[in-house]
VMD Tcl script that draws the C-alpha trace (Angstrom):
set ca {
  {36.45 -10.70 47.20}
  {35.04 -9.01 50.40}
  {31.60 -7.76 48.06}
  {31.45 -11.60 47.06}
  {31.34 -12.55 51.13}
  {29.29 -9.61 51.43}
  {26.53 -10.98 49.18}
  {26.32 -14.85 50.21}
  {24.04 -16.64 51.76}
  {24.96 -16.80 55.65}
  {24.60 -20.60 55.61}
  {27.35 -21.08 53.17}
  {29.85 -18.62 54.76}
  {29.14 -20.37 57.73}
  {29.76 -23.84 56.23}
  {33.09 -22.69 54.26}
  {34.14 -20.20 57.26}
  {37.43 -22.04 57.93}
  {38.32 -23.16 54.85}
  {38.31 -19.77 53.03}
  {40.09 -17.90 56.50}
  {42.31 -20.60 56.09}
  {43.68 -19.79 52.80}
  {43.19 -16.33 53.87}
  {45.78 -16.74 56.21}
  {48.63 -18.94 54.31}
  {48.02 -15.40 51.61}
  {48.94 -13.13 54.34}
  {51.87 -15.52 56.27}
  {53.31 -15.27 52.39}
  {56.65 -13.31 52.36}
  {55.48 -11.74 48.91}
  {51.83 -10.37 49.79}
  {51.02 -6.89 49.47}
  {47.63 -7.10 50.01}
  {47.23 -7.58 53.40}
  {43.99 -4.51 53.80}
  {42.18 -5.92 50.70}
  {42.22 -9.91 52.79}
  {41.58 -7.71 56.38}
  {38.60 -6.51 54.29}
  {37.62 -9.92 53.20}
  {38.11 -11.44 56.76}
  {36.39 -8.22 58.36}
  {33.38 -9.17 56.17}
  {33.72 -12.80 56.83}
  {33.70 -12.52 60.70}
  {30.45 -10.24 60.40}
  {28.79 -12.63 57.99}
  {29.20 -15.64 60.50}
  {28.70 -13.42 63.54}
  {25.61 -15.96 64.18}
  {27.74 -18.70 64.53}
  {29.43 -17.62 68.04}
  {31.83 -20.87 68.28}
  {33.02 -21.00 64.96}
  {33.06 -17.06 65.39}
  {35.48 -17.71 68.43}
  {37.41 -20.50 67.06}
  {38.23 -18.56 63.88}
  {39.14 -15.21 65.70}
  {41.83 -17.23 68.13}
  {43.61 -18.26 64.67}
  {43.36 -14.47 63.39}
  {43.91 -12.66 66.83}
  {47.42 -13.14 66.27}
  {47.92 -12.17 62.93}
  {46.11 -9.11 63.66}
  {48.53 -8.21 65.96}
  {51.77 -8.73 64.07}
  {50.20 -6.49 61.80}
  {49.66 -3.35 64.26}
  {53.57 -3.11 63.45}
  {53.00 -2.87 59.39}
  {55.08 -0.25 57.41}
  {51.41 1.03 55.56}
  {49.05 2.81 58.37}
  {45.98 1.17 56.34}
  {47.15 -1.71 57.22}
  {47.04 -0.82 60.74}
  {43.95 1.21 60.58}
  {42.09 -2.28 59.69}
  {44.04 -4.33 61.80}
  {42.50 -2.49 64.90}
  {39.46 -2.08 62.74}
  {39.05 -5.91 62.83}
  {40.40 -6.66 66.81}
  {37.75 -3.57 67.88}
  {34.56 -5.51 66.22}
  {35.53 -8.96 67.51}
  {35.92 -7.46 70.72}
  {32.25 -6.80 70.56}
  {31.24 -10.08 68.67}
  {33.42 -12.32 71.15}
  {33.33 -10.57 74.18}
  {35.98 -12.80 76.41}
  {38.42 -12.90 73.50}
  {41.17 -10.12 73.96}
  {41.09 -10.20 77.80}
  {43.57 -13.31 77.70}
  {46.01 -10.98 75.13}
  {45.60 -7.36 76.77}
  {48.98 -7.08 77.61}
  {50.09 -8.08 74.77}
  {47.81 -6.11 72.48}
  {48.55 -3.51 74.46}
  {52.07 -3.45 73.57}
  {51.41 -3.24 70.00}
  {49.03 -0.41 70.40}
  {51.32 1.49 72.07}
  {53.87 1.38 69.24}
  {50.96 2.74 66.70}
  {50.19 5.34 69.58}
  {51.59 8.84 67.47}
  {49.65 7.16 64.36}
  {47.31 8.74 62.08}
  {44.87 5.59 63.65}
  {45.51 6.87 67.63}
  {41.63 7.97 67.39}
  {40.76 4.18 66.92}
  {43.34 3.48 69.68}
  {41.65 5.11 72.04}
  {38.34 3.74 71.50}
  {39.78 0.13 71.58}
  {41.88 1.00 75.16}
  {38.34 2.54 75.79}
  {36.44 -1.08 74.75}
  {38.99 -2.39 76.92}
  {38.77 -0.58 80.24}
  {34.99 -1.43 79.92}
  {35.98 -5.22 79.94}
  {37.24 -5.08 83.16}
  {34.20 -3.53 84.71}
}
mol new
graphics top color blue
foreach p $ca { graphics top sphere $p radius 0.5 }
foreach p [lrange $ca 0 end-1] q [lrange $ca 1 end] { graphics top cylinder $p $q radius 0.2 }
display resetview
């Protein structure tokens, strides 16, 4: 599914944006999925494909923010890896977004701190820090 987002048009991900991340996200709040890095791949894409559109951008990233962040406690480090994969670019697409949640992302990065992901960790405490300046 992400190589399908990859290759459409911009002006129909942008039109369908919330629609698809919406069903995106009832898949992933499902007790039963397992495939929570193949639909952080297909919202990854998503975000970047309707990076244009900064307010639906922004709107759509305060609905996944949080999700993201339960997930930086997932039993699979993939899962994790991509988690902070995805909160690291929209911290560079939406600029004010994680400064409300710092403390609380934070928290959850410090649990994934003696990961096999601590290198992207540090980059995103890094992106952080430079927030504040």
């Amino acid at each position: 599914m992400a190589k399908v987002i990859q290759c459409s048009p911009i002006e129909c991900l942008i039109t369908l944006a919330d629609q698809v991340i919406q069903r995106l996200l009832e898949l992933l709040k499902t007790p039963r999925c397992k495939a929570h890095y193949q639909l952080f791949e297909c919202i990854l894409s998503l975000l970047l494909g309707i990076e244009e559109d900064v307010g639906k951008l922004k709107e759509n990233s305060r609905l996944l923010f949080p999700v993201f962040i339960d997930n930086l406690a997932n039993s699979d480090w993939n899962v994790r890896k991509i988690a902070i994969e995805v909160i690291y670019t929209l911290s560079f697409l939406t600029k004010d977004l994680p400064l409300p949640r710092k403390q609380e992302l934070l928290i959850a990065l410090n649990h994934c701190r003696f990961d096999k992901v601590r290198f992207l960790i540090s980059l995103f405490i890094f992106r952080l820090e430079m927030f504040e300046k």
